[in-house]
DRENDO-1510 file (C-alpha; in Angstrom, 1 decimal, always signed):
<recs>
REC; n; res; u; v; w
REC; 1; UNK; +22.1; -8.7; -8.1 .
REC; 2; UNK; +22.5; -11.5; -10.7 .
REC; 3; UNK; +20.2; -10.7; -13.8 .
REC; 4; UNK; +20.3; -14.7; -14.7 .
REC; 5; UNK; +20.6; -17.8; -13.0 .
REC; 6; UNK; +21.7; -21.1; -13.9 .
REC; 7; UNK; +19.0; -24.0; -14.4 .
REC; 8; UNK; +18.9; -27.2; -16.8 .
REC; 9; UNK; +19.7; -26.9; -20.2 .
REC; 10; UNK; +15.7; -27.1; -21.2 .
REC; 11; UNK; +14.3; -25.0; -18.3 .
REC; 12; UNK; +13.5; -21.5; -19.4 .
REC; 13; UNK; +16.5; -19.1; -17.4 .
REC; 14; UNK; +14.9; -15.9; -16.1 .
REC; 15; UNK; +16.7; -12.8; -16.4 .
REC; 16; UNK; +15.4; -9.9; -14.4 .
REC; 17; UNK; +15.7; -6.8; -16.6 .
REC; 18; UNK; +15.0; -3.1; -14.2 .
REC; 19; UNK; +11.9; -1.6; -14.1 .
REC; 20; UNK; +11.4; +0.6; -11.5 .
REC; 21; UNK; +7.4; +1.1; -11.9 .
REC; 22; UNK; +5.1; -1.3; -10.4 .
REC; 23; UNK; +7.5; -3.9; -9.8 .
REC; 24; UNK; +11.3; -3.6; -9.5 .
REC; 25; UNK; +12.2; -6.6; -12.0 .
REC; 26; UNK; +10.3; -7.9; -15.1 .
REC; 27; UNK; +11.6; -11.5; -15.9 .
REC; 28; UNK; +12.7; -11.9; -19.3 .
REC; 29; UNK; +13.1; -16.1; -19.7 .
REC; 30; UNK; +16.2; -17.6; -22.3 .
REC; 31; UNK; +16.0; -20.7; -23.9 .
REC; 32; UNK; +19.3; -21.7; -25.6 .
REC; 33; UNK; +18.5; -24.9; -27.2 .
REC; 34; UNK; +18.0; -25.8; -30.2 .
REC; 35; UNK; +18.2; -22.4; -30.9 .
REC; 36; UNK; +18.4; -18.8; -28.6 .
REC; 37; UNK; +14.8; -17.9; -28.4 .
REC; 38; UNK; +13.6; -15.0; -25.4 .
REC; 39; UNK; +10.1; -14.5; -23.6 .
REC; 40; UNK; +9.6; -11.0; -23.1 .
REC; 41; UNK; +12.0; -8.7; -23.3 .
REC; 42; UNK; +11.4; -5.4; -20.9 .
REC; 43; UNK; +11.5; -1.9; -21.7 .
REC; 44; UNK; +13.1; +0.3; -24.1 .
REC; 45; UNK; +15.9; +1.7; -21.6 .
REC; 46; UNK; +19.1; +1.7; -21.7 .
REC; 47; UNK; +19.4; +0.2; -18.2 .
REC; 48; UNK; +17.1; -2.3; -19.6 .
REC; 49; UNK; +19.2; -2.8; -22.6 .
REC; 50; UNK; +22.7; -3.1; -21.2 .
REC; 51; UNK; +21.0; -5.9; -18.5 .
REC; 52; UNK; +19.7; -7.4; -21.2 .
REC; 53; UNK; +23.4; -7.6; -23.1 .
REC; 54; UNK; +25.5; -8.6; -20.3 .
REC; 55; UNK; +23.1; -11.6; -19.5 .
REC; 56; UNK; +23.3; -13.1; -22.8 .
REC; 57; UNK; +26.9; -12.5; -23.0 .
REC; 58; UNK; +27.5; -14.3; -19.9 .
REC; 59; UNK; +26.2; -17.3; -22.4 .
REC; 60; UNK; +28.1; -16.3; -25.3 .
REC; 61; UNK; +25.3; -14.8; -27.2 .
REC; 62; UNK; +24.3; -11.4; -28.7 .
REC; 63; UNK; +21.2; -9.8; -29.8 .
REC; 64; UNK; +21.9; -11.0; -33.8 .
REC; 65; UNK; +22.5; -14.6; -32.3 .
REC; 66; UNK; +18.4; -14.6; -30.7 .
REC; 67; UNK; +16.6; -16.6; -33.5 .
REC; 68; UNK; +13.1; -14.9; -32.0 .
REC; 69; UNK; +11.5; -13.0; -29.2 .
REC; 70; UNK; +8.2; -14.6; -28.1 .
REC; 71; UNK; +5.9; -11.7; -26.7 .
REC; 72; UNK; +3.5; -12.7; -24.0 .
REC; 73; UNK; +1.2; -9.3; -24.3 .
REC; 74; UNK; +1.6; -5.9; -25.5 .
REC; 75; UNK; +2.7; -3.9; -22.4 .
REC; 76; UNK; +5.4; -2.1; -22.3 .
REC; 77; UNK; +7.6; -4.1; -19.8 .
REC; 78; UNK; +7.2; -6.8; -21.7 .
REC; 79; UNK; +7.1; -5.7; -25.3 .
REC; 80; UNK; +9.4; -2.2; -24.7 .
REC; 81; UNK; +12.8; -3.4; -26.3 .
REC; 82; UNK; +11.6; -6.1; -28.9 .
REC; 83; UNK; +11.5; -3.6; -31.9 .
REC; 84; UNK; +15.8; -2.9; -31.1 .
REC; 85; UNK; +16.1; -7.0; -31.4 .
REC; 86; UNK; +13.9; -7.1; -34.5 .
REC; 87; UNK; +16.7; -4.2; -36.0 .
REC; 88; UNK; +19.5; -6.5; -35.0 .
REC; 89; UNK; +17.7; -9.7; -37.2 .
REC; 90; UNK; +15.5; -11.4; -34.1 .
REC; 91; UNK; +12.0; -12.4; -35.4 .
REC; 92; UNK; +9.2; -11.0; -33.2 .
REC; 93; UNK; +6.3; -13.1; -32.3 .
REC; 94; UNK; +3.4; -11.3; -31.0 .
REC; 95; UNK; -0.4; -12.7; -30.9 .
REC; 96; UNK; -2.7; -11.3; -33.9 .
REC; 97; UNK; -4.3; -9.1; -30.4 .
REC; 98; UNK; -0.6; -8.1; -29.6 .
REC; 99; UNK; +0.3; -7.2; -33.1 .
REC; 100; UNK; -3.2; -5.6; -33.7 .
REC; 101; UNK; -2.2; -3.0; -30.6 .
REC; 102; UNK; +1.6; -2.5; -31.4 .
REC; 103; UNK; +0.7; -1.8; -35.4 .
REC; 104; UNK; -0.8; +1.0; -34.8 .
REC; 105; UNK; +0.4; +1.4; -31.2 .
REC; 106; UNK; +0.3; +5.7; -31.5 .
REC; 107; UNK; -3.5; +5.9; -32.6 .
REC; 108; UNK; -4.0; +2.8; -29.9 .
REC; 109; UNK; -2.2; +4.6; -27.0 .
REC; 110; UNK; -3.8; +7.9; -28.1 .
REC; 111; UNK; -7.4; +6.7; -28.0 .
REC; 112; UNK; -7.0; +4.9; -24.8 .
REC; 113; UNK; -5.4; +8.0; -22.8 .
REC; 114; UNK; -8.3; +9.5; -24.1 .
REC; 115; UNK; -10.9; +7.0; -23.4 .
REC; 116; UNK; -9.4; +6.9; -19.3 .
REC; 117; UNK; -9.6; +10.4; -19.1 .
REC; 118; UNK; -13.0; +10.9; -20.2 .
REC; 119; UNK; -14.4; +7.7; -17.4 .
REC; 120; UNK; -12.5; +9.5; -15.1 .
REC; 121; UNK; -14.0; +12.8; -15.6 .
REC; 122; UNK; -17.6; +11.1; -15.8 .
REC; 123; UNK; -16.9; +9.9; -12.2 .
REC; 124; UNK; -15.9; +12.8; -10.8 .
REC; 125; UNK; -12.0; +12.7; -10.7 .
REC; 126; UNK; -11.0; +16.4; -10.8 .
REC; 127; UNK; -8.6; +18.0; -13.9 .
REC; 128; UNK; -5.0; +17.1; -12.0 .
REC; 129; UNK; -6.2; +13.7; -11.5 .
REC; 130; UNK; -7.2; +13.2; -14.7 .
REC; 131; UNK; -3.5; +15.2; -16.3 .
REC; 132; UNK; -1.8; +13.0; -13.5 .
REC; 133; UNK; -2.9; +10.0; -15.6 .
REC; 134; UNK; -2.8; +11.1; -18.9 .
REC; 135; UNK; +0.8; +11.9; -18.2 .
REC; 136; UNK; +1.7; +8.6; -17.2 .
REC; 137; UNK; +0.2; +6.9; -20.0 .
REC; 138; UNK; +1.9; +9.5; -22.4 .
REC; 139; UNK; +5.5; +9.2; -21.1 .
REC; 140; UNK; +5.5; +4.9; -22.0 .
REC; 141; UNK; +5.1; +5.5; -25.8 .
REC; 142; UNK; +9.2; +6.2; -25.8 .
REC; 143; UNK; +9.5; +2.8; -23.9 .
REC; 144; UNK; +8.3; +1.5; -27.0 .
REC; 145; UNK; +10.9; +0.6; -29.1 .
REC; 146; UNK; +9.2; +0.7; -32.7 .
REC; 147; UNK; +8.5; -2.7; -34.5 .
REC; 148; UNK; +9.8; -3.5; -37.9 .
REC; 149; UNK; +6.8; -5.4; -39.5 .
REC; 150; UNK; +9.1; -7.3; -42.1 .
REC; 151; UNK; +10.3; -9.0; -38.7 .
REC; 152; UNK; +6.9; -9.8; -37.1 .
REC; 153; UNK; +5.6; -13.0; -37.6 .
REC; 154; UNK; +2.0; -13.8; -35.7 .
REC; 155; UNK; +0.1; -16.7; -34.1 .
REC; 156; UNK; -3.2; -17.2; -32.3 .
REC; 157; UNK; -4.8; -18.4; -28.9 .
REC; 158; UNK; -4.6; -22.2; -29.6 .
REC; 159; UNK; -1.6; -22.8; -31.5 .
REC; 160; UNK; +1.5; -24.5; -30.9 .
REC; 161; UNK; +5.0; -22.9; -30.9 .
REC; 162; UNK; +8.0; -24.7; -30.6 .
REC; 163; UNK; +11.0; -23.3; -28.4 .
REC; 164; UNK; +13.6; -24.5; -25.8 .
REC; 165; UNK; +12.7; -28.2; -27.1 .
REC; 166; UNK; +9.2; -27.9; -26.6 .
REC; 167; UNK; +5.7; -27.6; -27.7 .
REC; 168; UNK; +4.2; -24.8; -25.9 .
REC; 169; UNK; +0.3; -24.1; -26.2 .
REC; 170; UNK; -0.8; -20.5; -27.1 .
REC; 171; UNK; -3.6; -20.5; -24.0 .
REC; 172; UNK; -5.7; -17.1; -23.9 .
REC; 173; UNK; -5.3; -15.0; -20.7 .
REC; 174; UNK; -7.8; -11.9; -20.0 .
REC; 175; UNK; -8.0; -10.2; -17.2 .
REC; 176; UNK; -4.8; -8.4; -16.7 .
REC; 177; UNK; -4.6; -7.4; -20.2 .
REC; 178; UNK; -7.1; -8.3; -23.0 .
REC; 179; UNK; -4.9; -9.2; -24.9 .
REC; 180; UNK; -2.9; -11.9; -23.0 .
REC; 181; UNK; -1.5; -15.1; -23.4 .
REC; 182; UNK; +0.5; -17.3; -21.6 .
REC; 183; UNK; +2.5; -20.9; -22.8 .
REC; 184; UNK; +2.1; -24.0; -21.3 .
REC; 185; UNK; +4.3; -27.3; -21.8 .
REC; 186; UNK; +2.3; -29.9; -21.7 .
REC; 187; UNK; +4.3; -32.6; -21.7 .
REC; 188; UNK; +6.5; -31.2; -19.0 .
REC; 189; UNK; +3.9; -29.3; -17.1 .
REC; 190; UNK; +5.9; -26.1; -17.0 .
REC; 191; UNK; +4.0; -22.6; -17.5 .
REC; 192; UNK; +5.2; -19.1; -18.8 .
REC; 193; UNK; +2.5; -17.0; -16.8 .
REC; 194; UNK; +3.3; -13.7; -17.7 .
REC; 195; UNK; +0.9; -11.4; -15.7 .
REC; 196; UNK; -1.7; -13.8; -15.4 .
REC; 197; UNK; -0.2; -15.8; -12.1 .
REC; 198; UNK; +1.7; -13.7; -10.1 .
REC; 199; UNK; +2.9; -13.9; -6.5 .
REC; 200; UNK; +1.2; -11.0; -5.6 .
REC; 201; UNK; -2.5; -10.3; -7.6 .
REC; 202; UNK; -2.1; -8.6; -10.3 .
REC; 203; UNK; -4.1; -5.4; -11.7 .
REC; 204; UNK; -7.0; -6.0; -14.5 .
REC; 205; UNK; -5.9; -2.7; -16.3 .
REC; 206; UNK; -9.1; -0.9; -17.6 .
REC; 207; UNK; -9.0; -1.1; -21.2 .
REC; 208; UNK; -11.2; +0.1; -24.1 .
REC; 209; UNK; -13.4; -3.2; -25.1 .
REC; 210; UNK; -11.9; -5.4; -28.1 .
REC; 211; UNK; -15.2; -5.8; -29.7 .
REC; 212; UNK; -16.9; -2.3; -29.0 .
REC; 213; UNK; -14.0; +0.8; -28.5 .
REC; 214; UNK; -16.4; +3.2; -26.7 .
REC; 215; UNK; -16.5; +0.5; -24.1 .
REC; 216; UNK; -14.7; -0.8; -21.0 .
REC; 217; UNK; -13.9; -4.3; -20.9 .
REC; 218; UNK; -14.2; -5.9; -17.7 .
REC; 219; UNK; -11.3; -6.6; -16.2 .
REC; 220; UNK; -11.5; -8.4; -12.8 .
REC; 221; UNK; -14.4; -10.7; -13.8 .
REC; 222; UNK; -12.5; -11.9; -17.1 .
REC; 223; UNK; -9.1; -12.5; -14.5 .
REC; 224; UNK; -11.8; -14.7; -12.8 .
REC; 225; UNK; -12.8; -17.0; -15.1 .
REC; 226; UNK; -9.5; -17.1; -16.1 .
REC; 227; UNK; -8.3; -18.2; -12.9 .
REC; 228; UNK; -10.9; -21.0; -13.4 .
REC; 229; UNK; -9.2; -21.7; -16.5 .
REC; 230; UNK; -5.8; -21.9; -15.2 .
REC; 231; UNK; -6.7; -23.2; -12.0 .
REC; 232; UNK; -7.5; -26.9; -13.8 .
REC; 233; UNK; -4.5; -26.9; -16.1 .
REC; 234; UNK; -1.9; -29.8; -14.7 .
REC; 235; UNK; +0.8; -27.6; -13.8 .
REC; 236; UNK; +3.9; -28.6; -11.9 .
REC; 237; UNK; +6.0; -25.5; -12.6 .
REC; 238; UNK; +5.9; -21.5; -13.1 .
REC; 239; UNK; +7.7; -18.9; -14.5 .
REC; 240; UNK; +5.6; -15.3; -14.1 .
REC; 241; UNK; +6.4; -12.3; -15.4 .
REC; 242; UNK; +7.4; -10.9; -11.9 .
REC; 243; UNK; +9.1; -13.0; -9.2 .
REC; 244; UNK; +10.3; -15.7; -8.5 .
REC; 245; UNK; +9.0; -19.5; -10.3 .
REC; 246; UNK; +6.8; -21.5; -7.9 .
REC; 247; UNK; +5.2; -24.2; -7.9 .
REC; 248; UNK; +1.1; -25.3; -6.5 .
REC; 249; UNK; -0.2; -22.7; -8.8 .
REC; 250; UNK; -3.8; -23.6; -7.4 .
REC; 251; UNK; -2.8; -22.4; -3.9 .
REC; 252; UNK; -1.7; -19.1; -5.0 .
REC; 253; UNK; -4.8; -19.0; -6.6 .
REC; 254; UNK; -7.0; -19.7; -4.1 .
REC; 255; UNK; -4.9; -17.4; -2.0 .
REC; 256; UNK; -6.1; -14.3; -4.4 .
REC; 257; UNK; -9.6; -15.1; -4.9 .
REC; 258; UNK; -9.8; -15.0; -0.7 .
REC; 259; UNK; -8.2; -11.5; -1.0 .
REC; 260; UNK; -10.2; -10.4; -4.0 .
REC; 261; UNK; -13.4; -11.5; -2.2 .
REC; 262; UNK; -12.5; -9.7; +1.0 .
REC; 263; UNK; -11.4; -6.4; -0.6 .
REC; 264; UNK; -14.8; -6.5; -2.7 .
REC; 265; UNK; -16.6; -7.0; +0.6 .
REC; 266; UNK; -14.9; -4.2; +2.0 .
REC; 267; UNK; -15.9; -2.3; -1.1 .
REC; 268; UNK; -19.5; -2.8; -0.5 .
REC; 269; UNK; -19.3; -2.0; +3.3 .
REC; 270; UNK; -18.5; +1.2; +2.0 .
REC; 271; UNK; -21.2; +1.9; -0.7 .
REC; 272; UNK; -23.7; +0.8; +2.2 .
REC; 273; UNK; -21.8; +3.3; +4.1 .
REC; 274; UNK; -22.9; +6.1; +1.8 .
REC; 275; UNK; -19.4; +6.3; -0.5 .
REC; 276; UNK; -20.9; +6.9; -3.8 .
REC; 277; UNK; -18.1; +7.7; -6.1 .
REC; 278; UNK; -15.0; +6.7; -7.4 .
REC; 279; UNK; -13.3; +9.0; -5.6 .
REC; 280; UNK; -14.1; +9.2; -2.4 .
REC; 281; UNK; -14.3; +5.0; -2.8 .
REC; 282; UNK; -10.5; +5.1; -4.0 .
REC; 283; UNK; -9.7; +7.4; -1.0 .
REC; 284; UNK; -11.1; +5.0; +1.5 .
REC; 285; UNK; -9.9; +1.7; -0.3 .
REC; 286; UNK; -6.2; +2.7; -0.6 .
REC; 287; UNK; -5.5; +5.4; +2.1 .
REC; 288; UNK; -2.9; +3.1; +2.8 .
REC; 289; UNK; -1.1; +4.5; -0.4 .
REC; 290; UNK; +0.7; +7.5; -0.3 .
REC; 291; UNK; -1.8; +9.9; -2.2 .
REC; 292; UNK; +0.2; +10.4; -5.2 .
REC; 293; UNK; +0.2; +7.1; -6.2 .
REC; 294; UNK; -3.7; +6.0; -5.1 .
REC; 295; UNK; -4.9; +6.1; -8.9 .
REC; 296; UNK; -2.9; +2.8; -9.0 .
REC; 297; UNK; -5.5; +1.2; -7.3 .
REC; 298; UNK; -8.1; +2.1; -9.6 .
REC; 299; UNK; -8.1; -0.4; -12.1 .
REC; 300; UNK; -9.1; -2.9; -9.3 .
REC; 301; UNK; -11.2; -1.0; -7.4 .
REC; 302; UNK; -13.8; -0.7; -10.7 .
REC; 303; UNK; -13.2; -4.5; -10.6 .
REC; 304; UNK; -14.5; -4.7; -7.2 .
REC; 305; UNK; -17.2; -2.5; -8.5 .
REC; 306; UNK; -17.8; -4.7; -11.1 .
REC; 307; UNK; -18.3; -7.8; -9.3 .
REC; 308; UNK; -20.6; -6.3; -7.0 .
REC; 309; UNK; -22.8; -4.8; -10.1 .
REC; 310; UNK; -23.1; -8.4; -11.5 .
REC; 311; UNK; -23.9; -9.8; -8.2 .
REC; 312; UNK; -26.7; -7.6; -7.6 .
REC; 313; UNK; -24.9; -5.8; -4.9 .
REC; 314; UNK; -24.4; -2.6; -5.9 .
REC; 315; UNK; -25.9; -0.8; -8.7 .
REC; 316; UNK; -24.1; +2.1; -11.2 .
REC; 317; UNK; -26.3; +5.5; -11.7 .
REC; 318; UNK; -26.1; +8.6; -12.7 .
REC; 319; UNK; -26.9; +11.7; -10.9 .
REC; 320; UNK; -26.0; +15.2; -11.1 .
REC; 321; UNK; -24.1; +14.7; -14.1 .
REC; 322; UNK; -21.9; +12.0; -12.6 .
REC; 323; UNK; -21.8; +8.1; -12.1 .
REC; 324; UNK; -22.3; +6.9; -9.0 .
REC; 325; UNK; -22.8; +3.3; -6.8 .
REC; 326; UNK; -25.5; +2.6; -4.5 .
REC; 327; UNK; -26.7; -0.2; -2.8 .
REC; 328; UNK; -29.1; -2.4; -4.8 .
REC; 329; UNK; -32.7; -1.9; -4.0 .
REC; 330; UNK; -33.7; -4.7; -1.8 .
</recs>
């Protein structure tokens, strides 16, 4: 498989660096002129890290020739190796919400492992459910190549950055992660999506609320407005963070919220049909998924919740010590 593939001198190149997890390839993107600049970077691996080499090489560059890494949002696919290029002299660009996350990323990784286990146990999920989670969050802090903060440099939602001969605006991107953004040309109509526009939907991870840590922020509703958001930009162009570019960014748009709206449906059918928990919701939602890896489909299955709740659908109570979903008293 080629990692890189040759375009224009100004269009971003995507290199597709392993990942193995939820999606076989996270696209890193080069820009060689005026100067070597990377968007995203992949994780701390050493597969990663050799992919990573050889493409640039193929282009006469090394890791001391990329002037900066531009980070899209703090997950560890796209974050994971840019501490190793900030060691070898690569300034690291991160959003004042990415850098807030990956300062203290321990305590922040620490208090969110905690903050999933404890909604799953007030829903219901038994002890190896909960361990089965806690696990995986635990085993991506070493895919976390550790920043150096004399190499960090920070912007906000809103600004302006200038790579690959352009000016790209900082546009905000909740949903997937709360602490998104993507970059969009202009000028030339090209967007860097990351995770926001993806060929297939992707997953509003639950996450601890930016402005109140005890709570849950809302995933699937923010992706929607953001989708709103995105969907009136003037885009000719995208390059996501998995997959291949496309173009007609409103069609795969509108393609998503179709899905979203009949899985949610499907959702309610069964809190009508007496499935009152998490549980036995996820088991019904995903039995299509083997059963080890059905907790993936949790994070948008409390989005579906979610949307029903603010709809008037479906309403959240608690009874015999656990939280459950019924339908909303006509």
């Amino acid at each position: 498989m080629l990692e890189l593939e040759e375009t224009s001198m100004t269009d971003p190149l995507p290199i597709r660096l392993p990942m193995g997890m939820t999606y076989p390839t996270v696209n890193a993107y080069l820009f060689r002129h005026p100067e070597p600049v990377l968007v995203d970077c992949g994780l701390n691996r050493p597969d990663s890290e050799r992919t990573l080499r050889r493409a640039l090489k193929r282009h006469g560059l090394a890791f001391s020739n990329l002037r900066k890494v531009v980070i899209t949002h703090p997950h560890v696919d796209h974050v994971g190796l840019a501490g190793v290029l900030g060691q070898s002299g690569t300034e690291i660009w991160l959003s004042g919400l990415g850098w807030e996350w990956m300062s203290d990323l321990k305590a922040n990784r620490s208090a969110l492992t905690q903050f999933l286990v404890d909604l799953m146990a007030a829903h219901g999920f038994n002890a190896g459910a909960r361990e089965r989670l806690a696990g995986y969050y635990d085993g991506l802090d070493p895919l976390y190549a550790p920043l150096p903060p004399d190499r960090v440099r920070v912007f906000q939602a809103g600004d302006a950055l200038e790579f690959g001969g352009r000016a790209w605006r900082v546009v905000y991107a909740p949903g997937h992660s709360s602490r998104q953004v993507c970059f969009f040309d202009e000028q030339g109509g090209t967007l860097l999506s990351a995770d926001m526009l993806l060929p297939k939907t992707p997953s509003p991870v639950v996450e601890r609320s930016l402005q109140d840590g005890s709570r849950r922020e809302k995933g699937l509703p923010q992706m929607l407005e953001s989708y709103a958001a995105f969907r009136d930009l003037p885009v000719t162009q995208v390059y996501p963070g998995h997959g291949e570019p496309f173009g007609d960014h409103r069609a795969l748009i509108d393609r998503q919220l179709r899905r979203i709206e009949r899985r949610k449906n499907e959702c309610l059918a069964l809190v009508r049909g007496g499935c009152e928990t998490l549980p036995a919701l996820l088991e019904k939602m995903y039995a299509y998924m083997p059963a080890a890896t059905r907790l993936g489909g949790l994070a948008m299955l409390i989005g579906y919740l979610d949307l029903l709740e603010a709809e008037g659908e479906v309403q959240a109570v608690e009874a015999g010590g656990l939280k459950k979903f019924l339908p909303a008293a006509l």
